[in-house]
N, C-alpha and C positions, 0 to 999 in steps of 0.2 A: 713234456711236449710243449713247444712252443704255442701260443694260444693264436689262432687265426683272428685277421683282422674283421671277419666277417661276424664272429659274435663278440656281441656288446655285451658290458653287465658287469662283467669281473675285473679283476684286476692282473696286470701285465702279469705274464710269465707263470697265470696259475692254471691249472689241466681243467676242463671244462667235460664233466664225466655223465653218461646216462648211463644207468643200467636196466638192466632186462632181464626180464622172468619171462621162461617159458617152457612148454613139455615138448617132448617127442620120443617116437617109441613106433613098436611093430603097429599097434592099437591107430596111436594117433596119428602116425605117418609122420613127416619132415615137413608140410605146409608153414607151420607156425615158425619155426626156427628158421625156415627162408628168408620169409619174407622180414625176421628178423634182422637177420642178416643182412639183408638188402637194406633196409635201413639206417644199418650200424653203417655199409660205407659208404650211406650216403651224407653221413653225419660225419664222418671223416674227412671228408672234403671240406666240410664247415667247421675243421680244427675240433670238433670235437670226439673224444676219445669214449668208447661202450665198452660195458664188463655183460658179463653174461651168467646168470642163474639159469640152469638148467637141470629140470625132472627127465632125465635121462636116462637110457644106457648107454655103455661105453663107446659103441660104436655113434651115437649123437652128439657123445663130447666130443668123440673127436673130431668130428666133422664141424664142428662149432672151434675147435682150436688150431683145425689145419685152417680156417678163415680168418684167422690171427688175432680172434679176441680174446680174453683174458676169461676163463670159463670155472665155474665151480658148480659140483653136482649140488641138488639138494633132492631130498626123498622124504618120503610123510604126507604128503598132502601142503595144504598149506598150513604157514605158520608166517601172518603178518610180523608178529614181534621181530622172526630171525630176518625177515627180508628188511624192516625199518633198521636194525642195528648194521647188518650189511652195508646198505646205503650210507649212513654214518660213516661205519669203517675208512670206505673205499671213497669219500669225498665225493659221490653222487648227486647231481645237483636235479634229476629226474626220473620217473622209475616209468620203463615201456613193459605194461604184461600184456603176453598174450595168450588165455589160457581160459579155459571156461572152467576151473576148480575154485575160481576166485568168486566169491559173493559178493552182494552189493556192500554190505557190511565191512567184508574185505576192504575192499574198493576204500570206503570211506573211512578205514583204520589208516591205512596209506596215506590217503589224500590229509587226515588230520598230523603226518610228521611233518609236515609244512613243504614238503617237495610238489612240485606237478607232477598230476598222475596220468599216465598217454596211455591207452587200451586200443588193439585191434579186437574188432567184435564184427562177427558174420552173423549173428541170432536174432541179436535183439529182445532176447528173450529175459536181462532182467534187465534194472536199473543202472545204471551209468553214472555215478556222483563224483566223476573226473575232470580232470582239465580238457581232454583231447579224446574223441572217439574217431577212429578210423576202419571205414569199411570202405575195399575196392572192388567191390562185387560189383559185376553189371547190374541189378538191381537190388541197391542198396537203398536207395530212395526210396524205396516203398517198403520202408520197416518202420516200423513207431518207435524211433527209439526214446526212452526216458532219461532222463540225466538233473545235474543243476543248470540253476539262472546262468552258470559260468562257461557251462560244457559248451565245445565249438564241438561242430562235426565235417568229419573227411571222408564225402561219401561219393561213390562212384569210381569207375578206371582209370580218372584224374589220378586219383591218388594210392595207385597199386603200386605197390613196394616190390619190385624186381629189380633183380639186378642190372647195374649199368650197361652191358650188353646188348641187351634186349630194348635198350632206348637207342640204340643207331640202326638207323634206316640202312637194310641191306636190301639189293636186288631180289625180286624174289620171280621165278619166272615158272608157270602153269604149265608146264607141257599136255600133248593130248592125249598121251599115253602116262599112264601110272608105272610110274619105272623103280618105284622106291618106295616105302613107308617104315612111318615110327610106332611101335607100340611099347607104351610106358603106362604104368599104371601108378608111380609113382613110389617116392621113399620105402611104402613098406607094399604088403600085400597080404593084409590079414586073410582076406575071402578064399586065398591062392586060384586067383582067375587066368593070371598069365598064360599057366601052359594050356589050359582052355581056349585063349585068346588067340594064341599062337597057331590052333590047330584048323581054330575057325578063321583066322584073317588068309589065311594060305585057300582056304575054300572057296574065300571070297574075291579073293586077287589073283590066284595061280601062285608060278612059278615066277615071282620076283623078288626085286633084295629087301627083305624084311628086317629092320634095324629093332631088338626088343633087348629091351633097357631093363633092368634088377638093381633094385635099387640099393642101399647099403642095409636098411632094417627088413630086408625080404628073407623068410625064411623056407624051407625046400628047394631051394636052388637046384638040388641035385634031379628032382625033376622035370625044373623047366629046360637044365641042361641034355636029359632023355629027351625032349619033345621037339626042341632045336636040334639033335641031331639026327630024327627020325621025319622031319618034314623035308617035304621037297625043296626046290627054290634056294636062292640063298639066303640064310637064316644067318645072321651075324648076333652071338650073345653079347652084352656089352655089361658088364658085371662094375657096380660101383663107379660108375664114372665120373670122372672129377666135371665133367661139366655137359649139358645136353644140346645146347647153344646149335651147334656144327649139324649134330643129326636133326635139330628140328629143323635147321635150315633148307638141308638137304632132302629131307622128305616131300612126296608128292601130295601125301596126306598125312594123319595122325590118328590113331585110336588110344583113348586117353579117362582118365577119371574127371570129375567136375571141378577140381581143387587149383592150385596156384598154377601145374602144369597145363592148365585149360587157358591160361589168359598168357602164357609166354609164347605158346603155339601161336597164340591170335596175335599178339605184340610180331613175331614173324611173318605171319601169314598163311600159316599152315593151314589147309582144309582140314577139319574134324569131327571125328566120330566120335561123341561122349557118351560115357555110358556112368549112372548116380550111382556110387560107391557108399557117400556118407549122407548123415539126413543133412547137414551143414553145406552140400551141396547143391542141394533141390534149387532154391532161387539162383545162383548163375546158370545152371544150366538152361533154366527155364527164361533169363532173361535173357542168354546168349543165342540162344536158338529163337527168338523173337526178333531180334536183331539179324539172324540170318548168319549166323559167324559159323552153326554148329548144325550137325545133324544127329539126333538122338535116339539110339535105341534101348533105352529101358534102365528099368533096374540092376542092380548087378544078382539077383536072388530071382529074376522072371523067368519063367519056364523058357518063352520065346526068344531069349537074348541069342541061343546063336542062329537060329535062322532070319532075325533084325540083321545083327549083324553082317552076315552074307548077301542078304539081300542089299541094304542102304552100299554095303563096298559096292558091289557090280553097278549098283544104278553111278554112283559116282566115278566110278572107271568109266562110265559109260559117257561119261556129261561133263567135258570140260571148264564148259562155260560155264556151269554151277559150282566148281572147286573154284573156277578163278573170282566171281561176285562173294564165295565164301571168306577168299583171301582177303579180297581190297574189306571187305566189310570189316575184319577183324584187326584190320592195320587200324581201319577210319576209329575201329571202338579204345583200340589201346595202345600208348604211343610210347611205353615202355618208363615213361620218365615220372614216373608217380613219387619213386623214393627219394627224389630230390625235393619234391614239391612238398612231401611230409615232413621232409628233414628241415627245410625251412621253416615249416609251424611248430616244430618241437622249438627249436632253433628261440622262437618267438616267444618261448614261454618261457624260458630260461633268467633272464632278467627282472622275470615279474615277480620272484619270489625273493631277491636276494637284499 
């Protein structure tokens, strides 16, 4: 690869490589490898080229190689040694994990092979002995996080790593009637709430086009397929889609989990109904719905969730002007261009080690 003139450091003509660790799976859904991803091209614009470690199944490599990076499973848990000689290997000049299997200890095995070490972290739950912590959570700012004298942080919806898509301002227009909706619950569906969701948002909404998303690690398909062809309305199944982009756009609203599919709705504009799938979730939702982006009804495990549900849909059918203040809020909170912003500070830290 030709080396872009935009990073400094190296010398002409040599490949300018990060690599990346990270899990995905039925368990932990596809958030982590997205926003990976998202990163990797935005680091590709800045000439630099990403390899990919990933704790996978097959269906997550592939999704990580039909995105054109360069992918290698690994399985075990962690093992710093194999990922420092990796690194080596493949002419790595910085390693992005993002993975809570990794200790602090981890962490500082890595940071000691002389590379920068970049970590997305939504917890804050341990230590940080990194070059770069990044968290896009709406309410990131209010974590303690720990780190060294050296660690920067990238905290806020500045710096959310979505795809370049999602950073162009498209028309987005409220109508007063609810003529459409998205339900996606994202890459997997451990809890199998879909066809649940399915049965309730038709309760809640009627007889309109309901667009519901299955994601590639979702398993019993073959039920939410039953439950789609037994509801009223038009029920479109949209199985493995190579992108969400279009239906979020199109939607009048959304019902959705608290994860990365929570902040590309709002990068849109979509009105939303969130419902907390993982404990990793609790602070966006709770930050986004204080912001006003989101409307929340409960846990995914509360007795009450489908008549929340049904209820929060009608009042929102009902209230235009509160879907469209939901909209504008959720554009003002996320302007989609965070993975450029990141790429830049990785970008930054490349020179200082060499």
């Amino acid at each position: 690869m030709r080396q872009s003139s935009k990073v400094t450091g190296f010398s002409a003509g040599h490949a300018v490589r990060v690599a990346f660790r990270t899990d995905a799976g039925p368990v932990t859904g596809l958030g982590h490898l997205r926003r990976c991803l998202a990163l990797a091209h935005a680091l590709q614009a800045l000439g630099v080229e990403s390899l990919m470690l990933l704790d996978g199944d097959d269906r997550a490599l592939e999704l990580a190689m039909t995105a054109g990076l360069e992918t290698s499973a690994v399985t075990g848990g962690v093992d710093h040694r194999a990922i420092v000689e990796y690194c080596a290997r493949v002419g790595a000049h910085a390693l992005v994990v993002d993975s809570y299997a990794f200790s602090s200890d981890d962490l500082r095995a890595l940071v000691a092979a002389g590379w920068p070490v970049i970590v997305f972290d939504d917890t804050a739950t341990r230590e940080l002995p990194v070059d770069l912590v990044i968290n896009g959570g709406a309410g990131a700012g209010r974590l303690a996080y720990r780190g060294s004298p050296h660690t920067r942080y990238l905290l806020g919806p500045s710096y959310l790593a979505l795809r370049p898509e999602f950073g162009e301002a498209r028309p987005r227009t409220i109508h007063d009637h609810v003529r459409r909706a998205l339900l996606t619950i994202g890459g997997a569906d451990p809890d199998r709430l879909t066809a649940r969701l399915v049965r309730w948002t038709i309760a809640g909404l009627g007889a309109i086009t309901l667009d519901v998303v299955v994601g590639p690690l979702v398993d019993e398909v073959d039920s939410i397929r039953a439950v789609v062809r037994s509801v009223p309305g038009r029920v479109i199944l949209h199985e493995s889609p190579k992108q969400l982009h279009d239906l979020m756009l199109a939607g009048d609203l959304a019902i959705t989990g608290g994860g990365q599919t929570l902040y590309e709705l709002a990068a849109l504009g979509t009105p939303v109904v969130a419902i907390h799938l993982a404990e990793n979730q609790r602070l966006n939702i709770e930050a986004m719905r204080a912001a006003g982006v989101l409307e929340y009804i409960g846990d995914v495990h509360d007795a009450a969730l489908e008549s929340a549900l049904v209820a929060t849909l009608a009042a929102l059918v009902a209230d235009p002007r509160r879907r469209a203040e939901m909209s504008r809020r959720g554009r003002d909170l996320v302007d989609g261009r965070g993975a450029a912003r990141v790429a830049r500070a990785v970008v930054d830290l490349l020179p200082r080690r060499q």
